[in-house]
C-alpha positions as CSV (number, residue, x, y, z in Angstrom):
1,X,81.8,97.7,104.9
2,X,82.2,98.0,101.4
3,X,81.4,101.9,101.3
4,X,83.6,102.3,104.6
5,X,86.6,100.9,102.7
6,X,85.7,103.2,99.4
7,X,85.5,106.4,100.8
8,X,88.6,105.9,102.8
9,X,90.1,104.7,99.3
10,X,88.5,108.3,98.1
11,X,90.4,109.5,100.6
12,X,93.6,108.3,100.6
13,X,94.0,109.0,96.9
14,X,93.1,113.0,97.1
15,X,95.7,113.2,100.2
16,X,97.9,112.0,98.1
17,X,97.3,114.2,94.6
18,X,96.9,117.0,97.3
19,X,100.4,116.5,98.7
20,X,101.8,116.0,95.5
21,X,101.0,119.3,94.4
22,X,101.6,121.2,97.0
23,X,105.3,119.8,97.0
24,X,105.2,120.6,92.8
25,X,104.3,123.9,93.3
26,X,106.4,125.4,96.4
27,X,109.4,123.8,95.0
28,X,109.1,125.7,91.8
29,X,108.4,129.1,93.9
30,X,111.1,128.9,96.8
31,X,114.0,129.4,93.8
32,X,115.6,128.7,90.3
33,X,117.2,125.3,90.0
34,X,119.2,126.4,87.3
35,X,120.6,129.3,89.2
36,X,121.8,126.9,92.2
37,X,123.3,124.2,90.0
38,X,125.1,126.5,88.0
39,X,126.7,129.0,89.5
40,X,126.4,132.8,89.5
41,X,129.3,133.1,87.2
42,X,127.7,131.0,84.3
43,X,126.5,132.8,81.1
44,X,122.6,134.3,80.9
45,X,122.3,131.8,77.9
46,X,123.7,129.0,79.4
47,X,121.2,129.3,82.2
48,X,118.4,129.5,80.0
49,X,119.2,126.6,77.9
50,X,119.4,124.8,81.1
51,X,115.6,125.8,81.5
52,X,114.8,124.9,78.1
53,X,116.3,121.4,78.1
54,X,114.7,120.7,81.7
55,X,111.4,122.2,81.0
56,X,111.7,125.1,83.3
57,X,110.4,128.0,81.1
58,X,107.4,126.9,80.2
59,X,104.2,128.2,82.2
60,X,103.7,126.1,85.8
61,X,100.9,124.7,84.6
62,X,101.9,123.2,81.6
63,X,104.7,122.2,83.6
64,X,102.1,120.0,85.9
65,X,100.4,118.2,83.6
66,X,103.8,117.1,82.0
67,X,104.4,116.3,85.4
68,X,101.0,114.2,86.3
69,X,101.3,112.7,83.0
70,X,104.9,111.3,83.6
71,X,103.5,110.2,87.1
72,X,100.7,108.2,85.6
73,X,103.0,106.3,83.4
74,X,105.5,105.6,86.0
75,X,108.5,108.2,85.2
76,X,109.6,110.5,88.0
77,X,111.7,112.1,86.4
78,X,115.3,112.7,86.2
79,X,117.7,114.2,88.6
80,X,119.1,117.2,87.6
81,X,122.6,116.7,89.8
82,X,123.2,113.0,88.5
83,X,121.3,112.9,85.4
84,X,119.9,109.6,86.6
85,X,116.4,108.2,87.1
86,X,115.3,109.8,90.7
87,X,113.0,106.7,91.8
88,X,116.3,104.8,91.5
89,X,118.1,107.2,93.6
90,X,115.0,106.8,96.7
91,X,115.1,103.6,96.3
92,X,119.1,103.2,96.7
93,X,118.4,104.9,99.9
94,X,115.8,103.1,101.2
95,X,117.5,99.8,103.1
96,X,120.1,102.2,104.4
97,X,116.7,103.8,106.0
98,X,115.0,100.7,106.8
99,X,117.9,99.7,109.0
100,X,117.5,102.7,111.3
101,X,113.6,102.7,111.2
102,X,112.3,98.8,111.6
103,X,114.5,98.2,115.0
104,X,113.4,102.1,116.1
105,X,109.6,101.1,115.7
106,X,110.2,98.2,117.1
107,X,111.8,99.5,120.3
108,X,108.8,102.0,120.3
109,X,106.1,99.3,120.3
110,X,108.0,96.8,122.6
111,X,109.0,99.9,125.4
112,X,106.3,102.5,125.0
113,X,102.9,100.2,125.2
114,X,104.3,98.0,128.1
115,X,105.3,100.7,129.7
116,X,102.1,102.8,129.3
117,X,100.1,99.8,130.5
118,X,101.8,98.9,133.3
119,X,102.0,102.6,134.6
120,X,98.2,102.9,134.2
121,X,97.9,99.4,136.2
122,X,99.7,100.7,139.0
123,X,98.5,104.6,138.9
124,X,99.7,106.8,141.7
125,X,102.6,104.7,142.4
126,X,106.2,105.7,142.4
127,X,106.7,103.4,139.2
128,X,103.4,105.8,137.4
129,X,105.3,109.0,138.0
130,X,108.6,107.5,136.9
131,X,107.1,106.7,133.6
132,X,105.1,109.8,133.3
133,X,108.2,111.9,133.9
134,X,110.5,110.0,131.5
135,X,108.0,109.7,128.5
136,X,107.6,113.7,129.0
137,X,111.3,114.3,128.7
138,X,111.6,111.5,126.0
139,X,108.8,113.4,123.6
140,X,110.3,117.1,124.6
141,X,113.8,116.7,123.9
142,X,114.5,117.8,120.2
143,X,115.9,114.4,118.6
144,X,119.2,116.9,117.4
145,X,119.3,117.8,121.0
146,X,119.4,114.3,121.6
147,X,121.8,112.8,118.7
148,X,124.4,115.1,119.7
149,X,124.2,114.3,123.7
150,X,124.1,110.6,122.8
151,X,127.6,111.3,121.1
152,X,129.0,113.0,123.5
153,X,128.3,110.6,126.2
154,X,128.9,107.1,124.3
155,X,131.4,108.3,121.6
156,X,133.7,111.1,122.6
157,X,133.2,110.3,126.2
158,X,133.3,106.7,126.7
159,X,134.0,105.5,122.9
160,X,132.1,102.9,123.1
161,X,130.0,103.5,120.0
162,X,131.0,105.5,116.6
163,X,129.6,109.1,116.5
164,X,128.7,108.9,112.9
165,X,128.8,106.7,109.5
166,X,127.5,103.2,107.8
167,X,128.8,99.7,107.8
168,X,127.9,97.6,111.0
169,X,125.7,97.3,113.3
170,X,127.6,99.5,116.1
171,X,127.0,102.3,113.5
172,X,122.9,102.1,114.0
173,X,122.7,101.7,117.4
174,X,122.5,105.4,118.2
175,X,120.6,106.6,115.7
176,X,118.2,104.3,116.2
177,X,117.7,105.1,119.4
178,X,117.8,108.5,118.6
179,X,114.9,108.0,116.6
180,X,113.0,105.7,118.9
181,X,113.0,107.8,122.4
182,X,110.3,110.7,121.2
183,X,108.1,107.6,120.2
184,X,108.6,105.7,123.6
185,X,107.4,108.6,125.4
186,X,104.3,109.7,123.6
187,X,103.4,106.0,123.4
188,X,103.6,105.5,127.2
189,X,101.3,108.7,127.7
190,X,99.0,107.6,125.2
191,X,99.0,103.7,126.3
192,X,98.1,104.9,130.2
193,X,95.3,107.1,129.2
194,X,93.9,105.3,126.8
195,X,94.2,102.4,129.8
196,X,93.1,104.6,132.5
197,X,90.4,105.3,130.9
198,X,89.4,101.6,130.2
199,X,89.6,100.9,133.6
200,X,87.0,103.4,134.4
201,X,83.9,101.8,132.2
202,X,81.0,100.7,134.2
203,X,81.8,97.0,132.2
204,X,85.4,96.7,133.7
205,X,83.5,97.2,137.0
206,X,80.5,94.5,136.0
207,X,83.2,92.1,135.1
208,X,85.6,92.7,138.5
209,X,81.9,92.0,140.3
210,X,81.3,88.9,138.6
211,X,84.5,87.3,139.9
212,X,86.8,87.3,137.0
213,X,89.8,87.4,138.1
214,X,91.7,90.9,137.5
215,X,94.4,89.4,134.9
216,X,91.6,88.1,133.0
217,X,89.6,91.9,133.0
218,X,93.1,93.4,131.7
219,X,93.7,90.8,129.2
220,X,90.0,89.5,127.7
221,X,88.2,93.3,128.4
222,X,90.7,96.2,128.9
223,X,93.5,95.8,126.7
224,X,90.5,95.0,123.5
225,X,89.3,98.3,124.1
226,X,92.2,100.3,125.0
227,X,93.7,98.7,121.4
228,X,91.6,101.0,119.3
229,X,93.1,104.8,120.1
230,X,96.5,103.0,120.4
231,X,96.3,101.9,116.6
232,X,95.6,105.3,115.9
233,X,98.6,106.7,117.2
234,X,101.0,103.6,116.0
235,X,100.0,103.8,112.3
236,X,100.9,107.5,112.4
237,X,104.3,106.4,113.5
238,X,104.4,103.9,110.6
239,X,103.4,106.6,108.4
240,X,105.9,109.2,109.7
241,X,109.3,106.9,109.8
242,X,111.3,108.3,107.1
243,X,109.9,111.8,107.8
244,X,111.1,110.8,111.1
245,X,114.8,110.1,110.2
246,X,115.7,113.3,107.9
247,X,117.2,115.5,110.6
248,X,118.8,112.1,112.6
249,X,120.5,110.7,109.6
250,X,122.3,114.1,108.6
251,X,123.1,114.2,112.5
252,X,124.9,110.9,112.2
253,X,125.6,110.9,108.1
254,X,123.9,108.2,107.8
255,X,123.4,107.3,103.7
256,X,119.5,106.7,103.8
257,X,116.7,109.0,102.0
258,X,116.4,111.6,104.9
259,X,120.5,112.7,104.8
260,X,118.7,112.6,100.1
261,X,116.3,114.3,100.6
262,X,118.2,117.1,103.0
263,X,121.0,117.4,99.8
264,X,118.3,117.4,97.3
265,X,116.6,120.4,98.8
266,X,119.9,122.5,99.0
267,X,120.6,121.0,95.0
268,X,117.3,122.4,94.3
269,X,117.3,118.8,92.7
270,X,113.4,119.1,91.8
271,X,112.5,115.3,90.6
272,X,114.1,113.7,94.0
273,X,112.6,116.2,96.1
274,X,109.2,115.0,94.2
275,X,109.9,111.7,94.4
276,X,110.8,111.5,98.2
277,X,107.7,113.7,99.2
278,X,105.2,111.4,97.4
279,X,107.0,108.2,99.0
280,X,106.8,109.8,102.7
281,X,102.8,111.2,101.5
282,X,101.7,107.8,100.4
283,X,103.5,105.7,103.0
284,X,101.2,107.7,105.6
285,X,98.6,107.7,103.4
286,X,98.6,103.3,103.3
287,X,99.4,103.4,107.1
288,X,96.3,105.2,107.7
289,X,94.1,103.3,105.7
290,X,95.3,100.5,106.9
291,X,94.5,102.1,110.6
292,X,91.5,103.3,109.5
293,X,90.3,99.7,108.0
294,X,91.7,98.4,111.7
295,X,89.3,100.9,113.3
296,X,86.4,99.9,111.8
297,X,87.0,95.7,112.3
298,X,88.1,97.0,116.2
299,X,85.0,99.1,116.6
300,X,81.9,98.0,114.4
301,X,80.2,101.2,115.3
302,X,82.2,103.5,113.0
303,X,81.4,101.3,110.3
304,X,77.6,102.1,111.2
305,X,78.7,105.3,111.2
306,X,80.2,105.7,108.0
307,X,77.0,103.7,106.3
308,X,74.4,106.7,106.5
């Protein structure tokens, strides 16, 4: 167990440096802060003083290790449009984000599963191909597409919910459940197969034979077994939140680190960018661990595995 759990720490940790510079480097190649913060009309030499007091003109390498050292002793740097500590910034963000995210995984896990299972349950019915057709258009519609019909129908149309902003409750709903349909969907598909396919093994068969009553097979051998490939897919959910919510909050202009991150990227604000990219990297990076680590206590077989 103890060498399953370090090379997934191995792991985890070179993700992590991977994704951090790849982020360092394209950011630097897709165009010249200076020359987006300042202006086309500003001065040559203002420009390149810019560079000089921001550490632009030396070589990208040099550039890195300033960078990785600054990481190592906790700095991420300043932004260049505020002048103020970027991990402050995120972190500003990051309730206004939480408020979209925890009641849109929650919605996912408490519709999606249930759903999934009960469908695979009662396979072939008219109930099956009700949720097989909804979690297909739930996971296929763009989440813009989406946003914008959600408005149109409870905002402009009926007015029953605001179309856009921060400050109650009302203002999340949408969102929210903008967020939360794509998940439903693929949950539901991936729930029923990974049910259906339960249902199928010779030892769901022994234990029907032996008299246990079908409610007991479901709950004591089916849904066990079907748990492992569902983790799977829920910790990448976990992972993915606040990727998930960039394009929704600048549908709704909601204030969290996706609508940040979307400003930061057209500022060309290089340390926020950073510093966003490596919280989104290493929140998937934990929730997979943490999946990984489930796997292995779920299925003592991998852990075999992984010990030759």
């Amino acid at each position: 167990m103890i060498r399953f759990v370090a090379l997934r720490l191995f792991r985890a940790i070179v993700t992590v440096l991977a994704v951090m510079t790849f982020a360092f480097v394209v950011l630097r190649m897709s165009g010249d802060p200076a020359e987006v913060l300042m202006g086309p009309d500003v001065p040559q030499s203002v420009i390149d003083a810019f560079r000089k007091e921001w550490g632009l003109d030396a070589p990208l390498w040099q550039q890195y290790l300033s960078y990785l050292r600054a990481i190592l002793s906790g700095d991420f740097g300043l932004s260049m449009r505020d002048r103020a500590p970027a991990l402050d910034l995120v972190m500003e963000r990051v309730p206004a984000t939480l408020m979209l995210t925890i009641p849109a995984l929650l919605l996912k896990l408490g519709l999606g599963i249930p759903a999934g299972i009960y469908a695979a349950l009662h396979r072939d019915s008219a109930v099956d191909r009700g949720v097989i057709f909804l979690a297909v258009l739930g996971f296929t519609i763009p989440s813009f597409v989406l946003g914008l019909v959600l408005v149109l129908i409870f905002s402009v149309t009926y007015g029953v919910l605001p179309s856009g902003g921060y400050g109650s409750w009302q203002h999340a709903i949408l969102p929210a459940v903008t967020i939360s349909i794509g998940g439903i969907g693929i949950l539901a598909r991936f729930s029923r197969s990974a049910m259906i396919e339960v249902l199928g093994q010779p030892y769901i068969r022994t234990a029907s034979a032996k008299g246990l009553k079908w409610r007991h097979v479901v709950m004591g051998h089916a849904l066990p077994n079907a748990a492992v490939p569902i983790v799977t897919i829920v910790g990448f959910m976990v992972g993915s939140l606040v990727a998930g919510a960039v394009v929704v909050e600048t549908i709704f202009s909601w204030p969290g680190i996706g609508r940040l991150l979307i400003v930061s990227v057209s500022n060309r604000d290089l340390a926020v960018v950073q510093c966003i990219l490596l919280l989104i990297a290493a929140l998937m990076v934990v929730s997979n661990l943490i999946v990984d680590l489930l796997y292995g206590w779920l299925d003592p077989r991998l852990r075999t595995q992984s010990a030759h």
